[in-house]
C-alpha angles and dihedrals in degrees: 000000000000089000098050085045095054082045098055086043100056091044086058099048086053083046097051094036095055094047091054087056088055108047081057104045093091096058116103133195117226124183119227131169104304100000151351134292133200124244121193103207092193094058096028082227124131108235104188154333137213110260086238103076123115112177128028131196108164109193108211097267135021112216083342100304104120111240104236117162143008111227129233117296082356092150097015111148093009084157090182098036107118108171136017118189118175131187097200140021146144108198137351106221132224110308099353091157106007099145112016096134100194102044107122109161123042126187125199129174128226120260093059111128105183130047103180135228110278101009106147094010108159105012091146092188091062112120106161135018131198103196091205123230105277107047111123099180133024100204122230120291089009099155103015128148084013082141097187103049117123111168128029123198121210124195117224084250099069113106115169126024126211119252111263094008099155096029121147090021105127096173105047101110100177142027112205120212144147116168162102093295107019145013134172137233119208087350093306123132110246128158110257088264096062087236094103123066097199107166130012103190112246096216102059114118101221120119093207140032132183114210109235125258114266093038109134106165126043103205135238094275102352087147109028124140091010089145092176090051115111103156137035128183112191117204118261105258095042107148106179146050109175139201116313087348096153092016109140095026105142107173093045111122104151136033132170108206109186132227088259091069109103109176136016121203140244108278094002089144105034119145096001098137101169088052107124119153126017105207098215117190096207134069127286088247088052085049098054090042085059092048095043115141098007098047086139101049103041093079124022116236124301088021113142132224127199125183129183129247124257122275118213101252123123128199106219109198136004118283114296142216114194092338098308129098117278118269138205077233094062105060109078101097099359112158103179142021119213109212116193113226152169124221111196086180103135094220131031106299135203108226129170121213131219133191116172119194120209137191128234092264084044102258113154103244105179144314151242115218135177145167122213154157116232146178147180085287092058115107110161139022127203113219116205108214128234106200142010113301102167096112093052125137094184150358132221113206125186133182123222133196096229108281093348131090130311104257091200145012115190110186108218137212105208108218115247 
C-alpha cells in the first residue's frame, strides 16, 4: 500500500509539474532599454516588465504574435522607465503605468479602444497627453496625481470618461475635445451639446471664470480641486449643481448662482474655506426650497446669502399642450412646454422661462428653457426641452426678469 501511495505521489508531482510547463510555455521574453518584459502569445498582452527598464518601443508583433494589450498594473511602479512608445494595441489595463515617476512621453497608436482607470496614475514627470483616435473610455482616475500635466488631448471616439480622471493634476490647463460626446471651450471639458460642464481644469490661472451661456448642468466635481479659482457666474438658465461640484476649491470666495438653479448637490461646497457670499437670483423662499432637508449642510458657517428682491410677474395656469392641461400622456416625445402667463412690467421686458420636470422619486429629469421679450399683451411663452421627460410627476416652472430675480415658482402636479 506504501508502495502504490509513493507511486500516485510521484505521478502527481509529473502531472503537476508538466502542467505547470505548460501554463508557462506561452510566456516570452522580450529585451527592451534597461530589462526584460513578458509577452503572453496566446493573449497578445504584455504581462510584465523588470523595474529596471528605462526606455520601451514595442514593434506590432514579437516572434509573429500581434502585441494587443498591456495587462493590469503591466508596467506599475517602473521608477527608471522614461519613455513608452507602442505600434499596435488594443487596450492599456487597470493601472498599467500607475507609478512610473519619470515617465515623461507616452505613444499610443491608433486602434486602441480602452485606456483603463488608473493607467498612468501618479507619473509625476507627465506633461502632455494625446488620448489617440479610437479610444472609446478613459477609465476612472486615469491620470490622477500626474502632478505636471498641463494639456490633454481627447479623440472624437471617446465616449465616457472615468470619475475623478485628472484629478490631482494642478498644472493641467486644458483639456482639448471635439466630438460626439464632448467638446471644450477654451480647454474646458463640456458634452458635445454644450448643456454639461463636465471638467474645469484645476490648473488654469485665472481667478474668475464665467460658465458659458447654454450650460445647464454643472457636473459632480467639475471644479474640484481648482485652488486659483475666487469667482464663479453661472449662465442664466443654469438648472444644476451637482454633487461636490466646487468642492476643493480653495481660492473661491465668491459665487452668483441665478433663479433658474433648482437643486444643489450633496458637498457642492466642501472645503471651500475662502468662500464668503453666494450671490442667489431667486428669492429667499427659492433659495431655502433649494437647500431643503440639508439647510445646514449646503454652505459651511459665516457663509452669506444674498437673494434678490420679487419682480412683479404672475404665472396664471398649470403648464399646457395644445391648450389643455398637461398629461402623463403627453410626455413621450414632447419638445416644448407652453406656460400661460401675465407681465405687469410697465415697458417691453426680457424674461427667461424655466420649466423643470421631475420624476416620482424626485430626479430632474429635463428642462424647458426660453428667452423672451414680453409685455402687457403676452400671454403665453413656449418653452423647447432639453431631456427625456417622459417619466415626469410633476414641473416646476418659474419666470424670471432677465438676469434678475424669478418673480414666481408654481410646483406642479402633471395630470395622469
Amino acid at each position: 500500500m506504501g508502495r502504490i501511495r509513493a507511486r500516485l505521489a510521484g505521478l502527481c508531482g509529473f502531472l503537476a509539474a508538466a502542467l505547470c510547463a505548460t501554463a508557462f510555455a506561452e510566456d516570452t521574453l522580450y529585451a527592451v532599454n534597461g530589462g526584460k518584459l513578458h509577452f503572453d502569445t496566446a493573449s497578445g498582452a504584455v504581462m510584465s516588465c523588470e523595474k529596471t527598464a528605462v526606455k520601451i518601443v514595442l514593434p506590432s508583433e514579437i516572434k509573429g504574435f500581434p502585441v494587443r494589450a498591456i495587462a493590469d498594473g503591466a508596467f506599475a511602479d517602473c521608477a527608471q522607465l522614461t519613455s513608452a512608445k507602442f505600434y499596435n494595441l488594443e487596450s492599456v489595463g487597470d493601472g498599467a503605468f500607475s507609478g512610473c515617476a519619470k515617465l515623461s512621453n507616452v505613444e499610443l497608436p491608433e486602434g486602441a479602444t480602452q485606456i483603463g482607470a488608473k493607467a498612468f496614475s501618479d507619473c509625476a514627470a507627465l506633461k502632455t497627453f494625446r488620448v489617440p483616435e479610437g479610444v472609446l473610455t478613459v477609465g476612472a482616475e486615469a491620470f490622477s496625481g500626474c502632478a505636471a500635466l498641463t494639456q490633454v488631448e481627447l479623440p472624437a471616439s471617446v465616449l465616457s470618461i472615468g470619475a475623478r480622471a485628472f484629478e490631482g493634476c494642478g498644472k493641467l490647463y486644458a483639456i482639448e475635445a471635439d466630438g460626439a460626446a464632448y467638446r471644450s471651450a477654451e480647454g474646458v471639458l463640456l458634452g458635445a451639446d454644450g448643456a454639461r460642464l463636465v471638467r474645469y481644469p484645476p490648473g488654469r490661472a485665472n481667478p474668475s471664470y464665467d460658465i458659458p451661456d447654454g450650460v445647464l448642468y454643472v457636473g459632480a466635481e467639475a471644479f474640484r480641486g481648482a485652488s486659483k479659482l475666487k469667482k464663479v457666474c453661472l449662465p442664466d438658465g443654469a438648472a444644476t449643481i451637482e454633487d461636490g461640484a466646487f468642492s476643493g476649491c480653495a481660492a473661491l470666495a465668491e459665487i452668483e448662482i441665478p433663479d433658474s438653479v433648482v437643486s444643489i448637490g450633496g458637498g457642492a461646497f466642501d472645503d471651500c474655506p475662502a468662500l464668503e457670499t453666494v450671490y442667489f437670483g431667486g428669492t429667499q423662499k427659492q433659495w431655502d426650497a433649494i437647500r431643503g432637508s440639508g439647510k445646514d449642510a449646503l454652505l459651511s458657517e459665516g457663509v452669506t446669502v444674498v437673494c434678490a428682491e420679487t419682480q412683479d410677474f404672475v404665472v396664471l395656469s398649470a403648464p399646457t399642450l395644445d391648450g389643455r392641461t398637461l398629461r402623463a400622456a403627453d410626455l413621450r416625445g414632447l419638445e416644448a412646454i407652453d406656460i400661460p402667463l401675465t407681465v405687469s412690467a410697465p415697458e417691453p421686458t426680457e424674461i427667461t422661462l424655466i420649466a423643470a420636470f421631475y420624476a416620482a422619486d424626485g430626479r430632474f429629469l429635463g428642462m424647458g428653457f426660453a428667452a423672451a421679450t414680453v409685455n402687457a399683451d403676452t400671454v403665453s411663452i413656449a418653452a423647447p426641452i432639453t431631456g427625456d421627460v417622459s417619466e415626469a410627476e410633476r414641473v416646476k416652472a418659474m419666470v424670471c426678469g432677465g438676469l434678475r430675480p424669478a418673480a414666481s415658482a408654481f410646483d406642479y402636479k402633471i395630470a395622469l
